[in-house]
N, C-alpha and C positions, 0 to 999 in steps of 0.2 A: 686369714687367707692360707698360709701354711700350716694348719693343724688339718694333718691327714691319719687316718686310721686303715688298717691295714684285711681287710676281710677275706680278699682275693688270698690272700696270702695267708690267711690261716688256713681257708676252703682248701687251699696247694698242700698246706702239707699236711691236711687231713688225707688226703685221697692219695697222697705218696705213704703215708703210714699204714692204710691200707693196701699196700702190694700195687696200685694204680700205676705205674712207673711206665707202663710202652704207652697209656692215654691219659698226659699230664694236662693240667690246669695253666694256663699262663701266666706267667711273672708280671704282665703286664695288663692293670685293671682294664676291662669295657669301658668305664665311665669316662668321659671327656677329660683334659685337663682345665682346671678353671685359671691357668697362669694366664697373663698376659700379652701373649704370645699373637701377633698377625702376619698376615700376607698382602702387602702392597703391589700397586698398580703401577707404580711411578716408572718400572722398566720394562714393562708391558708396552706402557702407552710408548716411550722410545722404540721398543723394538718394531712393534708393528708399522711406526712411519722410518723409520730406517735411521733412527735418530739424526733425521732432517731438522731439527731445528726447534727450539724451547715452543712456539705456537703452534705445528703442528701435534708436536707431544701431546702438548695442552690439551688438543680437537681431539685426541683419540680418546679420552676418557670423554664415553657416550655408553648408552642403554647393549647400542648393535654388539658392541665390542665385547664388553660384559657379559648379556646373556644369551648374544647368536648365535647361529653358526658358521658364519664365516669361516675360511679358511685361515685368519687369524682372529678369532671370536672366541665365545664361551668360555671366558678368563676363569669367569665363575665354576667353572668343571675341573679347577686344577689340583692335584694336591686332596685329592680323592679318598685316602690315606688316613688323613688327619684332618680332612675339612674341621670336622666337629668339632679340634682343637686349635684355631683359630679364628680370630676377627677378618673380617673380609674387608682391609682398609683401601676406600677411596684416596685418591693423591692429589694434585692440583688442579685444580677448575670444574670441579664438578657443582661448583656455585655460581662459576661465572658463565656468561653467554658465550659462545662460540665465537664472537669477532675478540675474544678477550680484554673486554672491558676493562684495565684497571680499576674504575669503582666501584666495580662488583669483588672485587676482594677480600673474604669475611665475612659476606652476605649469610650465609649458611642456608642461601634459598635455595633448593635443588633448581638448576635450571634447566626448565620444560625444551626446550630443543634439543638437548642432549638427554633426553631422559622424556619421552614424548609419553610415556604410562603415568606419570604424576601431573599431567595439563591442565588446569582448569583447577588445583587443590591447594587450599592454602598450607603455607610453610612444612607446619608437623605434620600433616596427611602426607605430603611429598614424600617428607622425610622416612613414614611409616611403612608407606608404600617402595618404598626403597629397602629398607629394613627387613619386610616380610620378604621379598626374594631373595635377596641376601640368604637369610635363615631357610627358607624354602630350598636352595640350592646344598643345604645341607651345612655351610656355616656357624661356627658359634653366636656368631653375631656382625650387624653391623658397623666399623670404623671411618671414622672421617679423618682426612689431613684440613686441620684449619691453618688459615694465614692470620696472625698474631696482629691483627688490627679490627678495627669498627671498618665495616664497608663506605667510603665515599658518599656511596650511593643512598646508604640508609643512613647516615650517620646524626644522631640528636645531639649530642653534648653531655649526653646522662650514659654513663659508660656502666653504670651497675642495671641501669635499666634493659639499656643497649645487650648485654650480656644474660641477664636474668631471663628474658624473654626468648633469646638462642637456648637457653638452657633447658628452660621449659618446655619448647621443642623437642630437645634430647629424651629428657624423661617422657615424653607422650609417645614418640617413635619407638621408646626401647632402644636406641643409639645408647653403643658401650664401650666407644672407645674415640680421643679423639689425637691427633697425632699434630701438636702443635708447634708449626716452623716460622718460614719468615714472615717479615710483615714489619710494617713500624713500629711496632713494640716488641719487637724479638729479642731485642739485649736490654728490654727492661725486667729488671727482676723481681718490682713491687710490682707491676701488672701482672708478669706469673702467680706469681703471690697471691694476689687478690684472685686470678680467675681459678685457681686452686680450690680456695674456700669458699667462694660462690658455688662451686661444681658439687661442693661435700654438700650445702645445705640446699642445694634447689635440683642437681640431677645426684642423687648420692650412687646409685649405680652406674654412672660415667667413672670410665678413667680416662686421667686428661696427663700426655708426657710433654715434658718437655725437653729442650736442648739448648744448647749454645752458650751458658752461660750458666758453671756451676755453682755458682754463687744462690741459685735455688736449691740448693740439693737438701735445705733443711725444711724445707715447703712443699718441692714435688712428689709426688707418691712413683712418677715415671718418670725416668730420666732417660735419653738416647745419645748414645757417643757420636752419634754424627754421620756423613756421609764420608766414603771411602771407594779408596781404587782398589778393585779386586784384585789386580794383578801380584798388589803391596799390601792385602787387610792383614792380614794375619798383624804382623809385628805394631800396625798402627792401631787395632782395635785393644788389644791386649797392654798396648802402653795406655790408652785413654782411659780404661778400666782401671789403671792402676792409678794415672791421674785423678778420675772421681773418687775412687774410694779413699780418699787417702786428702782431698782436698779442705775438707773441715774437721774440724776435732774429732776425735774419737766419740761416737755418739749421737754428735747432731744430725747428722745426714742422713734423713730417711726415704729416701728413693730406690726403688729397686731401677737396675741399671738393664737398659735394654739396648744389648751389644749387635743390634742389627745380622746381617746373613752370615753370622758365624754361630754355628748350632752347636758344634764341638764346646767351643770357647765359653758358652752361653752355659752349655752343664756343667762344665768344669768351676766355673766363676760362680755361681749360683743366678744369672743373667737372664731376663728375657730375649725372645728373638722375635727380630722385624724380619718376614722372610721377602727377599727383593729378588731369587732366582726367579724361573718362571722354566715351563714344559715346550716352550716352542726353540729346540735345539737349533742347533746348526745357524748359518749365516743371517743374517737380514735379507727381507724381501726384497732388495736391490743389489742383492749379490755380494754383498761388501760384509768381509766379518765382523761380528758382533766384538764391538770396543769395549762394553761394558764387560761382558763374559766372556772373555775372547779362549780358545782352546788352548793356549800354551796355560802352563803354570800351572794349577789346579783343574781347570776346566769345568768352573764351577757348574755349569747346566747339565754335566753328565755325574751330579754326585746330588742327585733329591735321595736317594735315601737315608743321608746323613742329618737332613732337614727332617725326616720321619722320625729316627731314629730320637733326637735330643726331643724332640717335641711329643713323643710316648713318654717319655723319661720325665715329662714335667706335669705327666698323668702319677709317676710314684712321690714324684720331691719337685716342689713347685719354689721359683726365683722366689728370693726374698730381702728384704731390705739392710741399707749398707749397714746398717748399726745394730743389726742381729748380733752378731757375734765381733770374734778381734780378727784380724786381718793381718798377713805377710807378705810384702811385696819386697820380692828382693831386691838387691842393690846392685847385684850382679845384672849387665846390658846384653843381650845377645845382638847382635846386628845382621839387619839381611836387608839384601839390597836384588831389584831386578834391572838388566840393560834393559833397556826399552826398544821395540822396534812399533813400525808403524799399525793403525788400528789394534792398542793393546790397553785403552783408556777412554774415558770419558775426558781428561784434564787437556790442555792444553801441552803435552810434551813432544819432543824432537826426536825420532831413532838416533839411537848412539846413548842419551840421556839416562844414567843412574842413578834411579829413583830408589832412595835407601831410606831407611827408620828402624829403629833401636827399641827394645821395650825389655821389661823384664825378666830374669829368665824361668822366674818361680811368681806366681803371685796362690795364697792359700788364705780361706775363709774359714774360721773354726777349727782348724787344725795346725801343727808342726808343721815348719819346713818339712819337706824330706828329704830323704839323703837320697844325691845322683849320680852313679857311676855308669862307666861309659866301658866296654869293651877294649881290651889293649890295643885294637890297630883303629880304632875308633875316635874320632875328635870334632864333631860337629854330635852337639845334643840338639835335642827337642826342646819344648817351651813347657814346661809343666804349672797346671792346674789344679786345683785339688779345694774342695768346699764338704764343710759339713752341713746336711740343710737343718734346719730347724727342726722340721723331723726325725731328727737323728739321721735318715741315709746320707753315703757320701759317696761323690762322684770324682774322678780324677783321671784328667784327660793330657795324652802327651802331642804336641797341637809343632804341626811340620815348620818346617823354613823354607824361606826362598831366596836362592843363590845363585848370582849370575843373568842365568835363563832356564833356572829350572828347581821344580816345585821338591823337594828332598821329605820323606819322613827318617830320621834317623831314629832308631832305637836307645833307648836304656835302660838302666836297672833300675827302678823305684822303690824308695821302702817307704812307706809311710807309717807313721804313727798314727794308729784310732783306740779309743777307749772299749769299741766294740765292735760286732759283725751282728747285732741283733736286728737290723736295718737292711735294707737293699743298698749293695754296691752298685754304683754306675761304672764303668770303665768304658773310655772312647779314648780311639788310637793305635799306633804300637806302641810295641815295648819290647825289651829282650825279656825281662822278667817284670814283675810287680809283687814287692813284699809287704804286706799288712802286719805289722807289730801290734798286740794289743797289749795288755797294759796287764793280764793277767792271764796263765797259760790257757790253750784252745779247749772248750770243751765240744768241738762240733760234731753231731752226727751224720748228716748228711750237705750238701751242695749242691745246688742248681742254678745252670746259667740258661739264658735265653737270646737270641738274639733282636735287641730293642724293635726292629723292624720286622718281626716275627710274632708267630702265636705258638713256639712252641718251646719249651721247657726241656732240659737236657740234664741228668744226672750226671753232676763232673765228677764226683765224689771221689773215687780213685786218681782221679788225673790233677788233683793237686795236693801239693805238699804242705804236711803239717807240722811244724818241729815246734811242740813248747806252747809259744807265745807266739808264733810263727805262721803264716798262710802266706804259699808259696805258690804263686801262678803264671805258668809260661806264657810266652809271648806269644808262643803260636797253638796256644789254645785260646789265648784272646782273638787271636785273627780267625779261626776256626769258628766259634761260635759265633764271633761278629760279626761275622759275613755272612753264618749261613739262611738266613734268608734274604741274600740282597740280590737285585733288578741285574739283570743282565745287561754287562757292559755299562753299569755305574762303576765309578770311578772312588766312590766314599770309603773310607778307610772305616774300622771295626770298631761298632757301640753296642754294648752286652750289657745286661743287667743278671747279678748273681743274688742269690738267698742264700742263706745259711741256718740252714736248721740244729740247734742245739741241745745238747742232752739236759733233759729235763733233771732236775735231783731231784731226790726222793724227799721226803719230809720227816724231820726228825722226832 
């Protein structure tokens, strides 16, 4: 899955070696990313009934909603960008009937009132016929959210049969992904288990995550940190990440970890991403601001290019599993805490309420700690990230805090330790500076950065410092190229990807 080869990127500095320099080639391959990467329904379906209530939710995931045009329709139109590098995952009840049944939970029968183009077809045709729109709309593929039980309704007593036969469906439809929550067997961890290995030998092209219970992490191939308050993700996704990786020996645990709507955090970590923003900004259709995405803080619905941005990025260096390499999760806690006031959450909390969480202040995959200094009138750091992928690229991202009632990026000086620059750098974030140490002095010829959300290539070459062993890059040429192709009036902070071309030696 992550053996990637680099084409695009020789074609680049073929055509930069020939003088090509004002009509660059992009950093950034055409081809799809085949990561694991989707885009859920689940806050679609809340925002469009005005998150009135867990059954209306439920009702909104239908065909209309999906692929109409309503004035809140055409879901399937979002994200335009990077369709091709995501799953277009389904979320709750798109199996059950519209009065919502509890024993249709786990059925994995499309059901035809909600979905009136599959009427009259059995199972896998439904399924198909789901699938081909999906993919028709321009999607990598189709994703289901299953509930972790045998349906009521269908239920035999033969649970490998029960399952094997779902499965078979998957492989006939083409279904390639399937996003597995609650249900009565949600915190069993021999049923993950088993429907793990049923999926390898009867749909081998399904992936199937799970969550809840890390005690699968040496079984699931996808693991998910869980559901989170946007207001407070940051500090809780980045602790849970350091929880999983770090939950069974060194070794066992082979899950790639999929850090949900944080796309930063996700490069930085080596992480898939569940994307849950969505393009219908501003309030709810009944006036009332949106709790899930609310605009203080981050304002997450006005930063999709930062979702573009990590998700090109995993077209160069694709998420990989926890026991690829060794791992650092520091010991050091940063803490951030938000007051809360009212509509600023999905949870049940009070205005006045100090919703706070702690997580680490370094976690690194394949690489050194690195060393963090902070400016003299400077005393609030960032959250630093930093992975080497299996492919050799390495991405390192300095991920904001939130204090008080208000979203902070503080800056700092990063040096990192890498063995090399032969590989594509990621950087997402600020910084004041970022220094690359390598391990034997620079022989570079030239430099190009690009900005991830962009198709276009930039000789930085003069504009960064080389001393020795030394590659020296300002903050505000990071913010420079990392913005310069972003959406007006996004709010996403700077994701660049660099090249480093090196002098060839001669042969002896």
């Amino acid at each position: 899955m992550n053996k990637i080869i680099y084409p695009w990127i020789v074609c680049f500095l073929f055509l930069c070696g020939c003088g090509s320099s004002k009509k660059m080639a992009s950093l950034v391959p055409e081809k799809p990313s085949q990561a694991p990467d989707y885009f859920c329904t689940w806050n679609l379906q809340g925002y469009v009934t005005s998150f009135s209530g867990t059954e209306p939710q439920r009702n909104a995931m239908n065909e209309t909603n999906i692929f109409g045009d309503g004035q809140y329709g055409n879901w399937a139109s979002m994200f335009k960008k990077v369709n091709r590098d995501l799953y277009f995952l389904l979320d709750d009840s798109w199996d059950v009937p519209l009065n919502n049944d509890k024993n249709y939970f786990g059925s994995l029968i499309v059901d035809s009132a909600r979905f009136p183009s599959v009427a009259g077809r059995k199972p896998a045709q439904r399924l198909k016929t789901l699938s081909e729109k999906v993919k028709s709309a321009g999607w990598k593929g189709l994703g289901l959210w299953i509930c972790a039980q045998e349906a009521r309704k269908y239920k035999t007593g033969d649970s490998v049969q029960y399952w094997t036969e779902r499965l078979q469906w998957m492989d006939t439809a083409d279904v390639r992904y399937w996003k597995v929550d609650w249900g009565e067997k949600d915190r069993n961890p021999e049923w993950r288990g088993f429907l793990t290995d049923l999926g390898k030998q009867v749909a081998p092209q399904l992936k199937i995550e799970h969550a809840l219970i890390p005690s699968v992490l040496d079984k699931a191939e996808f693991y998910r940190t869980y559901d989170v308050e946007n207001i407070i993700a940051i500090p809780h996704t980045i602790a849970r990440i350091g929880n999983v990786l770090s939950h069974l020996p060194a070794g066992k645990a082979t899950s790639i970890i999929n850090c949900e709507d944080e796309p930063y955090i996700a490069a930085g970590s080596g992480c898939a991403i569940g994307v849950m923003r969505h393009e219908f900004n501003g309030k709810l259709p009944n006036g009332v601001q949106d709790m899930v995405f609310p605009p203080t803080g981050r304002d997450l619905k006005n930063r999709l290019d930062e979702v573009v941005r990590a998700v090109r990025w995993h077209r160069i260096a694709e998420p990989f599993e926890i026991n690829r390499n060794e791992i650092f999760i520091d010991t050091m806690q940063l803490h951030d805490y938000w007051v809360m006031e009212k509509n600023e959450t999905w949870m049940d909390r009070k205005p006045g309420e100090v919703n706070s969480m702690s997580a680490p202040a370094i976690i690194t995959r394949g690489l050194e700690k690195p060393i963090i200094t902070l400016k003299t009138d400077d005393s609030l750091r960032p959250y630093i990230l930093a992975s080497k992928y299996p492919n050799g690229a390495i991405a390192v991202a300095a991920i904001g805090r939130t204090i008080k009632r208000e979203y902070i990026t503080p800056r700092a000086n990063v040096l990192l330790k890498v063995d090399s620059l032969n590989k594509p750098l990621g950087v997402f974030g600020h910084f004041n500076e970022l220094t690359l140490e390598l391990k034997t002095p620079v022989g570079i010829k030239r430099i190009f950065a690009q900005d991830l959300a962009g198709d276009k290539a930039i000789d930085v070459t003069q504009r960064i410092i080389i001393k020795e062993d030394m590659v020296i890059i300002s903050g505000a040429l990071i913010d420079e190229i990392g913005l310069m192709a972003a959406t007006k009036g996004d709010k996403s902070e700077p994701g660049l990807v660099l090249v480093f071309q090196y002098i060839l030696k001669s042969p002896r």
